[in-house]
N, C-alpha and C positions, 0 to 999 in steps of 0.2 A: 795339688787339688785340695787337699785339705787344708790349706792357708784359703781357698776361697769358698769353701762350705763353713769355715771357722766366720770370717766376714760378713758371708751370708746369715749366718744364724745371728750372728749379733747386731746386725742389720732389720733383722726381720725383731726380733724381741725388743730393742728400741724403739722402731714405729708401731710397734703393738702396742708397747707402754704408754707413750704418746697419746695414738686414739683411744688408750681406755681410761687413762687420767682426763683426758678433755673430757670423754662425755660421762665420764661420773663428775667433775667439777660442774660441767653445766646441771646436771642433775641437780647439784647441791643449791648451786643459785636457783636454781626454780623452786626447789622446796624452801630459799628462805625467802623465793619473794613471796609463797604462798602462805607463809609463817609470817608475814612481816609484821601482824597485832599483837603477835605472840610475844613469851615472855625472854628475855636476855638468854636465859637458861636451855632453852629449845633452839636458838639459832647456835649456842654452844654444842649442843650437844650433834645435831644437825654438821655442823664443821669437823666434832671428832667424828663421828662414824665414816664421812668422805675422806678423812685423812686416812684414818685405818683402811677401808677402801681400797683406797692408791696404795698403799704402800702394800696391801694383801694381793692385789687383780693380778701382776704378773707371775707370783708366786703359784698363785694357783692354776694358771695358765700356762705354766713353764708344767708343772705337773699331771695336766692334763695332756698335753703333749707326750710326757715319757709313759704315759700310761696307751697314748695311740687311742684317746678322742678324737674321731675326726669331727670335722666341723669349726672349733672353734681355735685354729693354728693355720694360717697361710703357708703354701704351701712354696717351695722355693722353684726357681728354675729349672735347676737340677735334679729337684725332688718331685719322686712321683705319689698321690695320695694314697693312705693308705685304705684297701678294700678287705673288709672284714667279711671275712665269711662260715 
């Protein structure tokens, strides 16, 4: 059982990473088309802060999780949500 809670969790944090890289990347394209007069220096900077982004959003979301935020962690099969009270 724990080979497929192990599965499941790494299952579930890849397709989390996934939709939050996508729509922080579309984010980004929309802020450089809304940028697009703007100067070289603004659509660079616009590109690092979405790279830092991605590479921060799971991390912080893995940690939100061990800390037992609900809301923002799917919840597994097997898993039942936690109720704070």
């Amino acid at each position: 059982m724990d080979i497929v809670y192990s599965v499941e969790t790494i299952w579930q944090f890849g397709l989390l990473s996934l939709v939050q890289s996508t729509f922080l990347i579309l984010l980004a394209f929309a802020a450089v088309r809304l940028c697009r007069l703007r100067d070289a220096a603004v659509l660079s900077v616009i590109y690092r802060f979405t790279m830092i982004a991605i590479l921060v959003s799971p991390l912080v979301t893995m940690a939100m999780q061990q800390t037992h935020v609900d809301g923002w962690w799917p919840t597994g099969l097997n898993q039942q949500p936690v109720v704070q009270t």
